[in-house]
C-alpha angles and dihedrals in degrees: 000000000000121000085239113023099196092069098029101066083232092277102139114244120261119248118264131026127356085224107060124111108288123209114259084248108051084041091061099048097049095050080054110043094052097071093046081069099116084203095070118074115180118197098152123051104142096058098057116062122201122181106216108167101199126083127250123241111281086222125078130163119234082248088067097046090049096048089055090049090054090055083053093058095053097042093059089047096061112095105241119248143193106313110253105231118258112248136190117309107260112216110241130183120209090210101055111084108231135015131308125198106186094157135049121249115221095198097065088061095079130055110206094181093062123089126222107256093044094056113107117246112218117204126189097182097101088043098119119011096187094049101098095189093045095132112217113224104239136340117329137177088244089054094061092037086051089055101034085057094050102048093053097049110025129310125252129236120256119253115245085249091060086048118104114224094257101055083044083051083054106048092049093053084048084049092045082047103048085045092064093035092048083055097041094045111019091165094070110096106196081058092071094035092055087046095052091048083054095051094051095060094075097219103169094050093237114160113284094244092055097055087048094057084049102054085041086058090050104051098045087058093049083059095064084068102030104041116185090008113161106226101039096056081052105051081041093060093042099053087045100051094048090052108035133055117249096260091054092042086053088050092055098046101050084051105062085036086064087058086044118012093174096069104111096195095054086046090054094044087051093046081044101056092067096028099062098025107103095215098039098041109108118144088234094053103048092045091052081057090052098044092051090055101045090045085054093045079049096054093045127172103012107142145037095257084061104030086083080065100064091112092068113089104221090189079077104051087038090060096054092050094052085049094056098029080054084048094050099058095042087061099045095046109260094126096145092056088043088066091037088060096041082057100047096045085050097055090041095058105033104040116216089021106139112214092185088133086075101068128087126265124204091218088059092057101034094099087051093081092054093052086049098056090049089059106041086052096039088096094234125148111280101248086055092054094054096046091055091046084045097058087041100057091047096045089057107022091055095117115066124245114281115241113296113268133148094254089050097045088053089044094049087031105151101002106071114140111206093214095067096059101106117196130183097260084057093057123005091086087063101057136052137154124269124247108220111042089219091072091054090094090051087063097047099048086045084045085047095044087046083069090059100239098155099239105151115085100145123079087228098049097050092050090048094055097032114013100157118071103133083103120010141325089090117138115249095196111108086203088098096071084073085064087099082047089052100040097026107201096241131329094228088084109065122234094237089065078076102042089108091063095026097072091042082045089050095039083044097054098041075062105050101032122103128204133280087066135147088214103127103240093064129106106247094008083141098053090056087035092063093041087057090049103038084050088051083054099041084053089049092053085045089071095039095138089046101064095188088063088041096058090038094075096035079070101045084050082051100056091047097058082054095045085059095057092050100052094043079051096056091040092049091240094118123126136173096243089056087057095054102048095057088044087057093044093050094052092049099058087043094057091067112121089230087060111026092098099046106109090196091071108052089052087060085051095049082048099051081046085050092051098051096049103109113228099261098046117108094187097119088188089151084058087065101055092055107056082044091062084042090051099050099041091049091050077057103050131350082222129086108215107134104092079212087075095034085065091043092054091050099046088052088053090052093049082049104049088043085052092050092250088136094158103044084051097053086054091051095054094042087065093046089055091048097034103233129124119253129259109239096178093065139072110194122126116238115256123238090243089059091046093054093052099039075055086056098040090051092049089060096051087049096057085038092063084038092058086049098042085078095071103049119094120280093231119057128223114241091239082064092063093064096034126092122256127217090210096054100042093054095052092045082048093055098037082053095051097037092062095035090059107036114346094195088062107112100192101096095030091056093042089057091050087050090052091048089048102043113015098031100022130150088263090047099045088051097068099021115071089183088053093043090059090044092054087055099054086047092056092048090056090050088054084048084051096051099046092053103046087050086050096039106041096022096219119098090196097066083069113092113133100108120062086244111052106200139077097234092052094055093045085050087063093047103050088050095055094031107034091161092048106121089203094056102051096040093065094041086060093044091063111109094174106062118077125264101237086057099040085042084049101048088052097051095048084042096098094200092126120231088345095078098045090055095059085044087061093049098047086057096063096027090062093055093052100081083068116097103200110204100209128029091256086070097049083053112046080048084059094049093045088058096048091049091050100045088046089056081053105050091045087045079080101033119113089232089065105107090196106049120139125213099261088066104047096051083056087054094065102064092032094050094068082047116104089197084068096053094029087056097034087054096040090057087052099065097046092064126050092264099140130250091256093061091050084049103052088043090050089051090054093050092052092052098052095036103024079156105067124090096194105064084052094058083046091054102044079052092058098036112036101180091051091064102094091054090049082052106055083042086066097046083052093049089049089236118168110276113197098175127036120213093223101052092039080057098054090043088058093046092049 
């Protein structure tokens, strides 16, 4: 058979060459059957000319010369046309079978019937999106977004290709150079930095595997003289991860862990090899990971490869792994061994301590079976049903079963879940005891924070608990957003100055939050409420012979009973009995005798009274307690000398200055500067001559804690961080009372830019933790300065008492040097003035992790909701606005995004191993008409970056319904935590 039939006759081709010399006969078929082909028509003949050398046959039949006859006629019948222009002869051979084109035709390039607009316009511009020096013909609109992009953020290096032949001579002669430096001074470390940045230049255009194996052998190397250095073992892990498979990642690894076995971030790239790896991630498997490398931290310094090591403090590293390796069970489901393993490393490490609090209890879970049965006979599809049972269980069944005794099996009796037994083998290689007692207070506040009770509010706390997020180890609860609503900034500024960001912040939070939850519209937030409180108190009594730690979780209890009311008030869900009932709680705690004479505490109580007061109550039954604690501390001493009442006193001034009570606050300050109690009994405003020297009393007390800062320790401990501080309440007392009294005075304010620039200074804060943080809170009271001279006095431009003037600039500063500081990025995300593009930019270069993004969120909604749309089109078209405008966000750090800058691909690497990225970029998705495909394709790209998280599975199986039985199945491989089985759910409907 013929390469093409239609011209063949359907005779098969003969073996060997086309060309070769063909019979008379077969020669005269074929030049006759090719024109019998219907499918040829041929009109016009003249104009194409086509050289054939060899002779036609003499004979010819009269139904060939009719036939010919009959192709005259019709020629003659078609109309003529524009001449096509006459191209380049083709060769042709007569014995070949079918058409041969050997040489181009110039004439078929160009398509003269055609006009211009309807010709197709072919780009090649978005050939190939991964392809960085793919150079675009010509100006497009993703050239000058790439630049303008770039330009705003940080530039990018220029490929060597872009490179002219001097500046590559150049860098060859630097690498040349690095290369001997790096031999004559191997301790210099920027020596083996700037030859790493040569190398991966690739200047001599090797194969990239090639120059990976040789910055691997160079930093390893560079190991050798730098051991345990930061950013080598980073660069190292990076380079290996982007040129080896996982297997072979692990092996290496392991390997340099066996010379070294206390480097953490070798420890979290080896766990995250098999974590985040789609193939590799079972929950077995990761937590046999966790438990090798605790149990090693655990051993210690044993042998003599280690014992050079004796220096490294592995209580430390112990303490992060059981952070992530908590984590990591709380995001894939395993809720019940999470706490197993909270009980047991409590009673490690505090003998004779009772967790009994972290059992079950069949009370607790006895409104779980009538929820059950509304939904199963609600008559919903069956993957809602099983969502919502889902979310129930795990709402209610979060604490694993007690010890088996009789009492518990009748209590429990039918509705024992296999899963929940714990035994030791599930737990005990999970927690050990510390080494060192002063880092006991370190676990407790990780296994508090675990139960995600929103207690960091500080960048240096936060980087002091948890300092490692680039990869993982960040929190996905979005519960510590609400860590402004626990430890408010200051009550001077009212709440309501920040209703525009609380009710995004609140929607934003019902999304993203996963049972088990104390947010208040959830089923059973009050089981897990009481679990949290009941554990803050457990770790109080824990420290029961060191009061300063003591106290230090009765605060944190207190600030979450306040945290409670708050939340039930912005939801609506706030009712006087519950009131009450907090109120009554509180006081009995406080009535201990072991509490009953900590001031501190009663001012938390007057707050959480504060804070359930409705607006229009005038009941000030928080005022009262006040001037009581006052009375009786006056009728002690004359002096005021505890920083307990120091806070109580500003924080009396605050609740004054919100409620318009501008002059008995100024007499309450003026006693704080001059350290004297106030006088309740009189009225009398205080006169101008006593405020400025209160001012100048105060500003002696301040230099006077500044002298004897000096010789306090560098590091703080982590009590300090919830305690008051002398230092910081003088100088909130004097920026309060300076503005209260004359807010164009420049004194206090100047004083405060002189102690940011020499005490606590850049220089200062880099090699003092304690002056760091102090830096921090100063900054903080700047931000309170500003705010209330622009609210008192209603002109920004009387403020200039700092070298930048206005507020964005100083929350720009902030946010640089403190990128994890809640204050910070709230009010960032509460400015209406600034643009979009710069508030959306100061976000994305704030590495501050998921944190950032979710203000960012909120600051996206919060910004259209000054706009009052009259019709429902409006409202609408506003909704969509926002989605849009989210989704551009979320792909601006995607890999697929030809024109991301560097700022936003480092951020992708911490936000990419966060489910509230994927969870929010999904969920935007389906709000707008974006197809199931693209949900799929993004669902496909979470679970390869997070194949742990439950979460983002439930999420998944919510936007994509009919994906849910392949989610499904996904969990049952990954050995997630599975409440509620399809099968049985089934059964239960059917019954």
């Amino acid at each position: 058979m013929s390469l093409f039939p239609a011209y063949g006759g359907g005779q098969p081709l003969a073996a060997g060459s086309a060309k070769e010399e063909a019979k008379p006969e077969e020669a005269t078929a074929t030049g006759a059957n090719w024109k019998n082909n219907e499918s040829y028509i041929q009109k016009h003949i003249k104009d194409v000319d086509i050289a054939t050398q060899e002779a036609q046959p003499d004979s010819s039949s009269s139904s060939e010369d009719s036939e010919e006859e009959g192709d005259k006629e019709k020629q003659e019948d078609v109309p003529k046309t524009k001449e096509i222009p006459r191209g380049k002869p083709l060769e042709f051979d007569a014995s070949d079978e079918f058409y041969v084109d050997k040489k181009s035709n110039s004439s078929y390039r160009n398509i003269s019937t055609l006009t211009k607009p309807t010709r197709p316009r072919y780009k090649t511009r978005m050939a190939r999106l991964r392809d960085e020096n793919h150079k675009h013909r010509g100006f497009s609109r993703a050239d000058s977004k790439l630049t303008l992009k770039n330009s705003r953020y940080v530039r990018k290096q220029l490929p060597v290709e872009a490179l002219s032949e001097e500046e590559v001579a150049r860098l060859q002669e630097q690498l040349t150079r690095s290369k001997v430096l790096v031999q004559r001074e191997p301790e210099v470390l920027d020596h083996w930095l700037e030859l790493h940045r040569l190398l991966n230049l690739n200047l001599d255009k090797a194969n990239r595997l090639a120059v990976a194996e040789h910055q691997l052998h160079t930093l390893e190397t560079a190991l050798e003289h730098h051991p345990s250095n930061q950013q080598i073992l980073r660069l190292y892990t990076d380079v290996a991860n982007a040129t080896y498979q996982a297997s072979e990642v692990a092996a290496r690894f392991e390997k340099m862990l066996k010379r070294n076995p206390f480097e953490y971030i070798l420890w979290t790239n080896l766990i995250m090899v098999t974590q985040g790896n789609m193939a590799r991630c079972r929950v077995p498997a990761v937590l046999q990971i966790y438990a090798y490398s605790m149990r090693r931290m655990h051993v210690g310094h044993t042998d003599e490869i280690t014992r050079r090591f004796e220096t490294t403090e592995t209580d430390v590293i112990m303490l992060k792994l059981f952070h992530n390796c908590l984590l990591f069970l709380r995001q894939s489901g395993n809720i019940n061994r999470m706490f197993s393993v909270i009980r047991l490393s409590m009673e490690l490490n505090f003998p004779g301590l009772t967790m009994n609090c972290l059992e079950a209890s069949a009370a607790n879970e006895a409104p779980l079976i009538e929820f059950e049965e509304m939904v199963l006979g609600s008559g919903m599809p069956m993957p809602e049903i099983w969502t919502r049972v889902e979310k129930l269980r795990q709402a209610y069944c979060f604490l694993p079963y007690p010890i088996l005794t009789s009492s518990s099996i009748e209590d429990f009796k039918g509705e024992w879940d296999t899963e929940r037994y714990m035994f030791s083998d599930d737990i005990v290689p999970y927690a050990h005891a510390l080494k060192s007692p002063g880092n006991r207070l370190h676990l407790l506040l990780v296994v508090v924070q675990l139960t995600k009770m929103p207690l960091i509010r500080s960048c240096c706390l936060a980087n002091k608990l948890n300092p490692c997020i680039e990869e993982f180890g960040e929190t996905e609860a979005i519960e510590m957003l609400f860590a402004v609503l626990a430890d408010r900034h200051s009550y001077a500024v009212s709440a309501s100055n920040y209703a525009d960001c609380d009710a995004p912040m609140m929607n934003l939070a019902k999304e993203m939050s996963v049972t088990p939850s104390f947010m208040p519209h959830f089923v059973g937030h009050d089981v897990y409420a009481d679990t949290v409180s009941t554990l803050i108190l457990k770790c109080s009594e824990a420290f029961s012979g060191e009061e300063t730690k003591r106290r230090t979780f009765l605060i944190l209890w207190l600030r979450f009973q306040r945290l409670l009311i708050v939340l039930h008030k912005l939801m609506g869900k706030l009712t006087k009995s519950y009131v009450k009932d907090t109120r009554n709680r509180i006081r009995e705690e406080i009535s201990k005798s072991e509490n009953r004479e900590v001031v501190r505490f009663y001012t938390e109580l007057a707050l959480c009274e504060f804070e359930g007061q409705n607006n229009n109550d005038n009941d000030w039954r928080f005022f009262s307690i006040f001037w009581k604690i006052i009375t009786e501390k006056s009728a002690e001493s004359s002096r005021i000398s505890c920083p307990d009442i120091m806070h109580l006193y500003i924080v009396c001034a605050e609740l004054l200055i919100q409620n318009r009570h501008k002059d008995r606050a100024i007499d309450v300050l003026v006693s704080l500067c001059v350290e004297t109690h106030i006088i309740l009994d009189e009225t009398s405003i205080s006169s101008k001559e006593v405020i400025v020297e209160s001012i100048k009393s105060g500003i002696k007390l301040v230099n006077a804690e500044l002298k004897a800062l000096d010789a306090q320790p560098a590091e703080m401990a982590l009590e300090e961080y919830f305690m008051p501080n002398r230092l910081l309440i003088l100088l909130r007392a004097l920026s309060l009372l300076d503005i209260l009294y004359d807010p164009r005075n420049l004194e206090v304010k100047q004083f405060l830019s002189d102690l940011q620039q020499k005490e606590l200074g850049p220089e200062a804060a880099r090699t003092s933790e304690r002056k760091r943080f102090l830096r921090e809170q100063v900054m903080e009271i700047q931000l309170l300065q500003l705010q209330l001279s622009i609210s008192l006095a209603g002109d920004i431009e009387i403020y200039c008492g700092f070298s930048e003037r206005k507020l964005e600039d100083l929350l720009e500063r902030g946010l640089e040097e403190f990128p994890r500081n809640m204050v910070f990025l709230q009010h960032w995300t509460n400015l209406k003035t600034i643009l979009w593009h710069k508030q959306r930019a100061r976000f994305i270069r704030t590495k501050a992790g998921i944190a950032s993004l979710a203000h960012l969120v909120i600051a996206a909604h919060s910004r259209v909701q000054i706009i009052e749309p009259t019709d429902t089109f409006s409202k609408d078209a506003i909704r969509v606005a926002v989605r849009n405008r989210l989704i551009n966000l979320f792909e601006a750090y995607l890999p697929t995004n030809s024109n991301r800058s560097e700022i936003e691909e480092e951020q992708y690497r911490a936000l990419r191993r966060n489910s509230i990225y994927w969870r929010l970029y999904m969920t935007c998705l389906s709000d707008t008409n974006a197809t199931f495909q693209r949900s799929r394709e993004v669902l496909l790209m979470a679970i390869d970056e997070c194949p742990w998280d439950k979460a983002l599975l439930m999420e998944g199986g919510k936007v994509l319904p009919n994906e849910l039985s392949f989610l499904q199945d996904l969990m049952t491989e990954k050995e997630i935590r599975i409440f509620a089985v399809p099968e049985e759910l089934g059964i239960l409907r059917d019954q």
